[in-house]
C-alpha positions in Angstrom: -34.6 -23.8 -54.6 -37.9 -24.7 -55.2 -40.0 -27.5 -52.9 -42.3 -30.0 -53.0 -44.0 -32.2 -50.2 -45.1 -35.9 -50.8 -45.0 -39.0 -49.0 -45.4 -42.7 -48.9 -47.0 -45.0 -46.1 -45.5 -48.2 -44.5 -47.2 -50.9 -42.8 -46.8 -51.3 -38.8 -44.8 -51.8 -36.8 -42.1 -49.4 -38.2 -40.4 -46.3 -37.0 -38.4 -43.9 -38.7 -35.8 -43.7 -36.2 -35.9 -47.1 -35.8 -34.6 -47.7 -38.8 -32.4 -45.3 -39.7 -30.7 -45.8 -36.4 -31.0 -50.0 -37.0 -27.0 -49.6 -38.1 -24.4 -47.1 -39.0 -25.6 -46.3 -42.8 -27.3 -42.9 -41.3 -23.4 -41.6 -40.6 -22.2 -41.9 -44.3 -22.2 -39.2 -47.1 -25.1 -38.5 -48.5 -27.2 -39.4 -45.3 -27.9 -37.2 -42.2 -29.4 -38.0 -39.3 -31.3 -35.1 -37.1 -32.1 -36.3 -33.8 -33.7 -33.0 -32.5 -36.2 -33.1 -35.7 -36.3 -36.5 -36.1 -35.9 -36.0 -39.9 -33.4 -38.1 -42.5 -31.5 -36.4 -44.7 -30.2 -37.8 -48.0 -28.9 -36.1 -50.8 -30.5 -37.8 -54.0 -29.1 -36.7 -57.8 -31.1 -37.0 -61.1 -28.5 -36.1 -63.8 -25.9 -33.8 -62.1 -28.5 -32.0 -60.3 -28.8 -32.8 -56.6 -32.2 -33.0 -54.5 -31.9 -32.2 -51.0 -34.7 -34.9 -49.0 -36.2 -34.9 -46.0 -38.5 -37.5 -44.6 -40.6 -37.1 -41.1 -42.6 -39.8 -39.8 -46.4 -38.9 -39.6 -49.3 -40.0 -38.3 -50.7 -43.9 -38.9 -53.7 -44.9 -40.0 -55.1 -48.2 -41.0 -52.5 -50.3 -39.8 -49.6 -48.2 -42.0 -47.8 -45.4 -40.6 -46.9 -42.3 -42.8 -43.5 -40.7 -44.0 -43.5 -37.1 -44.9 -41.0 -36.1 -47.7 -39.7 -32.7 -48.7 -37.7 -32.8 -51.9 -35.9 -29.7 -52.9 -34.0 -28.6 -56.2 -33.2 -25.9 -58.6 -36.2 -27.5 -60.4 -39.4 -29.6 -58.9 -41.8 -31.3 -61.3 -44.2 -33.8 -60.9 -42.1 -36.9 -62.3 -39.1 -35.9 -59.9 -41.4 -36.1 -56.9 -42.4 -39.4 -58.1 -39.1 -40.0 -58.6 -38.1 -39.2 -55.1 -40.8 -41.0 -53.7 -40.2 -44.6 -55.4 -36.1 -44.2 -53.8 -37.4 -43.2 -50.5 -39.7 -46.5 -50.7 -36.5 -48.4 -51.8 -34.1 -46.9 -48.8 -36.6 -47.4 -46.0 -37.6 -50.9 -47.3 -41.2 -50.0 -47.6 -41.7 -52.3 -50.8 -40.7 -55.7 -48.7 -43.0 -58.2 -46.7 -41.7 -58.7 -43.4 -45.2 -59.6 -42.1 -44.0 -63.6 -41.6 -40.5 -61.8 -39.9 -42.9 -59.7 -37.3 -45.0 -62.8 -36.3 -41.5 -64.6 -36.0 -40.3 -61.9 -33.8 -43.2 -61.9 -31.7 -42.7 -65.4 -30.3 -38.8 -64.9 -30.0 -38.3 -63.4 -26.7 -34.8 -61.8 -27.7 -36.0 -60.0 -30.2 -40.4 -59.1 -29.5 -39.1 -55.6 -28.1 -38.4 -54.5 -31.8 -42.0 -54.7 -32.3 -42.8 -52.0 -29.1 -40.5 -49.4 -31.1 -41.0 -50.1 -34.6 -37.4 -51.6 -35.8 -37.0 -54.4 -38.1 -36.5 -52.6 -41.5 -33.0 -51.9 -42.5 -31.8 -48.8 -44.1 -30.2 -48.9 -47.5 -28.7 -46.4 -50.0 -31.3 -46.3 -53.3 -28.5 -47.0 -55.3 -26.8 -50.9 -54.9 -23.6 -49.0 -56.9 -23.6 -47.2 -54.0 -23.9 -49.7 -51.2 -21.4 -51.8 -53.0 -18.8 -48.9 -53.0 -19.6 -48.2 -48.8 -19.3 -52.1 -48.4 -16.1 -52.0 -50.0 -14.6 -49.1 -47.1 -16.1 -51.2 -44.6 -13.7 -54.2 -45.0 -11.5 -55.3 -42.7 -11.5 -51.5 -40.6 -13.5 -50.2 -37.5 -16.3 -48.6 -38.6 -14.9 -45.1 -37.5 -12.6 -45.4 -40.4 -14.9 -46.7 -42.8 -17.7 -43.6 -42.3 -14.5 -41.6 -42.8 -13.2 -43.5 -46.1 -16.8 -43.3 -47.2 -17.2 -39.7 -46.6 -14.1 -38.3 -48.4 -15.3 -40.8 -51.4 -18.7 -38.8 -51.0 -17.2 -35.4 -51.6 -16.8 -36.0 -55.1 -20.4 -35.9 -56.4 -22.3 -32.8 -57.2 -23.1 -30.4 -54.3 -26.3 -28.1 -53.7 -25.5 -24.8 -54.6 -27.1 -23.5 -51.5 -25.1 -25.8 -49.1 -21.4 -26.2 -50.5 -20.7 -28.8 -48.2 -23.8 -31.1 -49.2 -23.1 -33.7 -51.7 -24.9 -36.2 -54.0 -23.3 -39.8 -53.7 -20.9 -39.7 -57.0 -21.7 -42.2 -60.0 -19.2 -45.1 -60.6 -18.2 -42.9 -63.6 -17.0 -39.9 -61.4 -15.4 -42.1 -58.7 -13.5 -43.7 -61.7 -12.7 -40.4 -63.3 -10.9 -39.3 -59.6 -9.1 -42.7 -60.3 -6.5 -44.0 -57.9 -5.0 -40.7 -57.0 -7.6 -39.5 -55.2 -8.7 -42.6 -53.6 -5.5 -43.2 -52.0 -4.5 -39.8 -51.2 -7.6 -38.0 -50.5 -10.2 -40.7 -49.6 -7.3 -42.6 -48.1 -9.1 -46.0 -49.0 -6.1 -48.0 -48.5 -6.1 -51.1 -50.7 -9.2 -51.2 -51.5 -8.9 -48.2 -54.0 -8.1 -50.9 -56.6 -11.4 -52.7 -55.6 -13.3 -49.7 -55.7 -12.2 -49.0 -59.2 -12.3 -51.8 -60.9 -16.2 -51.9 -59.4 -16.6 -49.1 -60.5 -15.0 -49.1 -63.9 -17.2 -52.7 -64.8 -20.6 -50.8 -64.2 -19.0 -47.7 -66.3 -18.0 -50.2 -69.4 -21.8 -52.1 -68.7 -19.8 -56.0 -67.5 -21.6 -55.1 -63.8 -25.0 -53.7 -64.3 -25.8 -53.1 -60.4 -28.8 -51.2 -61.4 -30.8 -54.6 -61.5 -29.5 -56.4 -58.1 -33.4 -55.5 -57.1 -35.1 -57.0 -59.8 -32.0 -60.2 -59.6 -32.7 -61.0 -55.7 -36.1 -60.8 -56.3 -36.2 -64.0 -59.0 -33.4 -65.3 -57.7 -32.0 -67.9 -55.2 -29.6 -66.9 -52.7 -27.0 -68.8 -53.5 -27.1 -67.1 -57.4 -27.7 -63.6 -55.4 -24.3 -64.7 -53.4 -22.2 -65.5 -56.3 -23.6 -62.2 -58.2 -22.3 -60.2 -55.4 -19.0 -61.9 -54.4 -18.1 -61.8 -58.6 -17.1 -57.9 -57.4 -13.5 -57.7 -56.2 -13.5 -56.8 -52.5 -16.6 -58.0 -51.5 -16.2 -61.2 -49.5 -18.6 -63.3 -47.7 -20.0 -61.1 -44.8 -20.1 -58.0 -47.0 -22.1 -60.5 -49.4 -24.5 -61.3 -46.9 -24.6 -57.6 -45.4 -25.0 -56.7 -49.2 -28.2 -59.3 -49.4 -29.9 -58.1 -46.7 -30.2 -54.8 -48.3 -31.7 -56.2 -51.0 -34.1 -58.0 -49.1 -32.6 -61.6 -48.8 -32.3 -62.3 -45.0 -31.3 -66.3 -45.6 -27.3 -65.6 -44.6 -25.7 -64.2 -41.7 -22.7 -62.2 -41.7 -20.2 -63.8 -39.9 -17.2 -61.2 -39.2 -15.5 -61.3 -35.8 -18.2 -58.9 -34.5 -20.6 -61.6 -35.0 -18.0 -64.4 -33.7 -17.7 -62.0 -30.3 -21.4 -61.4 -29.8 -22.5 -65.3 -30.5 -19.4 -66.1 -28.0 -20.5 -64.1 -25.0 -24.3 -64.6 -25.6 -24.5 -68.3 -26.4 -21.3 -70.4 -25.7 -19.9 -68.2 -21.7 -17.0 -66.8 -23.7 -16.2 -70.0 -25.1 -14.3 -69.6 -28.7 -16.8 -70.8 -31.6 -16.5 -71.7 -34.9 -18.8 -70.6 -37.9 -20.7 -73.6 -38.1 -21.7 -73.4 -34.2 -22.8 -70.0 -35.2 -24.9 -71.5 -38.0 -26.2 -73.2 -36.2 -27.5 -71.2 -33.3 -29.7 -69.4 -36.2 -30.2 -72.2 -38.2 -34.0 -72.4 -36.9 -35.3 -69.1 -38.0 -35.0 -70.2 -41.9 -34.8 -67.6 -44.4 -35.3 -64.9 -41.3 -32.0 -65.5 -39.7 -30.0 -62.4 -40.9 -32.6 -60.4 -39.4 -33.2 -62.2 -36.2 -29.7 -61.9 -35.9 -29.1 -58.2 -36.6 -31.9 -57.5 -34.6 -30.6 -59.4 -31.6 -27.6 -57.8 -30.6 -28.9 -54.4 -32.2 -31.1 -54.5 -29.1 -27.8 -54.4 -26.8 -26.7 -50.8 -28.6 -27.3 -47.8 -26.8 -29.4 -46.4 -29.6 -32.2 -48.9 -29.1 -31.7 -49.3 -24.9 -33.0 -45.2 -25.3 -35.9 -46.2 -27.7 -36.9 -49.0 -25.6 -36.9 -46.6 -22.2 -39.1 -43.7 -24.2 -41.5 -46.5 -25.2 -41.9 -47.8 -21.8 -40.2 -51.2 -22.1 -39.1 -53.1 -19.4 -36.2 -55.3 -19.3 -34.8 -56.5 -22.3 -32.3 -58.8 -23.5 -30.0 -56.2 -23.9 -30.3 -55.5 -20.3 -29.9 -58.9 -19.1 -27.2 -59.6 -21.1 -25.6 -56.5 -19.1 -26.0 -58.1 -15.5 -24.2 -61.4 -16.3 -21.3 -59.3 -18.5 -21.3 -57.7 -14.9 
């Protein structure tokens, strides 16, 4: 295969591991996650040909902290390095302005320590045909299941033919091509196999272009962003609102009975509450509250307990809200 380095700079604070380890999007086909080398792994496509992609973090400088990229392929030109480099932008959230969110986060005491380690970006999938499909797994099953749904699913895109077992994400054609056969037997979907394909068939026939859900959430209001997203069979409410924080709209929570636990044991004693009381526990940070919320009980995960230690952090939410569960 031939190689070619690159890379793209992000403004502080941000972390590579911090972000890909900000949720559970690192443990799903075509993503990898190398904790020894600190390096992401994704496994773009242009065509039918994959490109294996590594990013590094690198130094900072100026304020911005730098991303090393190593794209790899039977064939490297200039316009696929460019190529590569615009997705990684687009998977690390390099292209949004979260300065108003940071300042937020500063004077919020639940949520300053994502500052000390570099969180607050969330990772995404380049394509939204993509993050749709994974969304669509994720309903209504423990997330064990759904990395597992999402992985078989996974198989069925092109593979390096170096690394047999590394795959490209399929295109909605492909998945639709496998058809329900394979979704039900192989990926073992469930239900949602005739979600997944009827998705997947409307961006095929060109009735669902999800190639412009970027450009759409960036003109549009959330509520038009909501009712774009919830048109597609499967996707409810909280995998809406998931789905619009990907795309950089942060306005919404995702209410799902994680989110009914957590607000129930942090806010309200244990005490059973309704999604309105929720609401209204984030109501104050605006059109931040999907991110103040993420970031909140993310802080509580043993992932960012372990960043918080290396960085030198003393006690944070997440610990205190230990001692009283205690």
């Amino acid at each position: 295969m031939e190689k070619a380095k690159t890379s793209i700079s992000i403004p502080e604070p941000f972390s590579l591991k911090a972000t890909v380890l900000g949720h559970g999007w690192h443990e799903c086909a075509p993503m990898s996650w190398c904790e020894g080398g600190d390096c992401l792994q994704v496994i773009e496509r242009t065509g039918n040909t994959p490109v294996r992609v590594s990013m590094q973090q690198g130094g900072r400088r100026s304020g911005r902290v730098r991303v090393n990229i190593t794209a790899e392929s039977a064939t490297v030109d200039d316009d696929l390095v460019s190529l590569v480099r615009a997705r990684c932008a687009r998977m690390l959230g390099a292209d949004l302005d979260l300065s108003e969110f940071f300042t937020l986060a500063a004077e919020h005491p639940k949520i300053a320590p994502i500052l000390e380690i570099g969180a607050g970006r969330i990772l995404r999938s380049y394509a939204m045909s993509e993050n749709i499909v994974k969304a669509i797994c994720a309903t209504n099953v423990n997330w064990t299941q759904a990395v597992k749904m999402i992985n078989r699913v996974g198989q069925l895109g092109p593979c390096l033919a170096e690394f047999r077992n590394l795959n490209a994400w399929p295109t909605p054609k492909e998945i639709a091509a496998a058809g329900e056969d394979y979704l039900l037997n192989v990926a073992r979907v469930g239900y949602r196999a005739e979600s997944i394909l009827e998705f997947c068939r409307s961006v095929q026939d060109g009735s669902f272009d999800a190639g412009t859900l970027d450009d759409f959430a960036r003109r549009a209001s959330g509520e038009e962003l909501y009712r774009r997203l919830t048109s597609i069979r499967g996707i409810g409410p909280a995998s809406a609102h998931f789905l619009m924080g990907q795309l950089g709209c942060y306005e919404r929570l995702s209410i799902d009975s994680w989110t009914v636990s957590y607000v129930s044991r942090t806010y309200f004693n244990g005490r059973r509450v309704s999604n309105k009381q929720i609401e209204r526990v984030y109501a104050p940070f605006g059109r931040w509250r999907h991110l103040v919320w993420w970031f909140e009980q993310w802080l509580g995960w043993d992932t960012a307990r372990s960043m918080l230690r290396d960085a030198g952090v003393g006690v944070t939410c997440s610990q205190t809200r230990r001692k009283r569960r205690a």
